[in-house]
N, C-alpha and C positions, 0 to 999 in steps of 0.2 A: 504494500500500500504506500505509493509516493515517495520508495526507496527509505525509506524511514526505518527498517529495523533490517538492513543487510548487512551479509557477516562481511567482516573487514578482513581483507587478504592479508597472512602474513608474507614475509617476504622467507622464499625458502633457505635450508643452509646451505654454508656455502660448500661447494663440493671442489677438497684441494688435488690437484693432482701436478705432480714437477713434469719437465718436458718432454720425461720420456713418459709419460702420462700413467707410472705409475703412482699410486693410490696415498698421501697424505697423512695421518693423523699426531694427534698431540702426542712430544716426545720420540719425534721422528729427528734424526741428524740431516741437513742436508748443506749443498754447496750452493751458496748465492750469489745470482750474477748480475748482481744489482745494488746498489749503496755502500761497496765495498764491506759489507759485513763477513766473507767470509766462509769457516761451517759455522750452522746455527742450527738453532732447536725451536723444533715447534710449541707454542708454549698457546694455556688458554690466556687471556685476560680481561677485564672486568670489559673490556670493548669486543671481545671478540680473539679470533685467533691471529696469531703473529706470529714473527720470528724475531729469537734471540741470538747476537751474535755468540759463539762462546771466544771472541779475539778481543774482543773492544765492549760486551755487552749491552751498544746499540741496540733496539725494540723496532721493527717496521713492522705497520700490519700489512694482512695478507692482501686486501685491499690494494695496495701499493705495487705487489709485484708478479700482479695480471699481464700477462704476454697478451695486447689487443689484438694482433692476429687471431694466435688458438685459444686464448679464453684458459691457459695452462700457466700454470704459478713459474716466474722464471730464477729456479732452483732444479737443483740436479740431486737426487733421494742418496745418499751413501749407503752400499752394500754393505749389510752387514756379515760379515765373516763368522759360521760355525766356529766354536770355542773347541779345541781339540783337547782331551782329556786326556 
């Protein structure tokens, strides 16, 4: 009735992936190719997710390092290496 009680869209998450487009989450190490930060760590924060230098401990959120070509975060994910016992 006159748009008066319609549900208001959230806006979805954000879905991170580096540019070999594998898969993002909090506590991932990766290599940034942008703001000189370095490797960093994905980290949450009261605005959302980011990245943390671990060289200079710099904060850019993720926001910031959108490749507007592919819409792909531009960082590169560090393999992590099986621990050999």
């Amino acid at each position: 009735m006159f748009g008066l009680f319609k549900k208001k869209k959230t806006a979805p998450a954000p879905i991170l992936a580096d540019l070999n487009n594998e898969s993002l989450q909090e506590g991932d190490i990766v290599q940034s190719l942008r703001y000189e930060l370095g490797k960093c760590r994905v980290i949450a924060t009261d605005k959302g997710l980011a990245y943390e230098s671990l060289e200079n401990g710099k904060q850019v959120g993720w926001h910031l390092m959108v490749d507007a070509s592919t819409d792909l975060q531009k960082v590169r994910k560090e393999t992590q290496r099986p621990i050999d016992n």
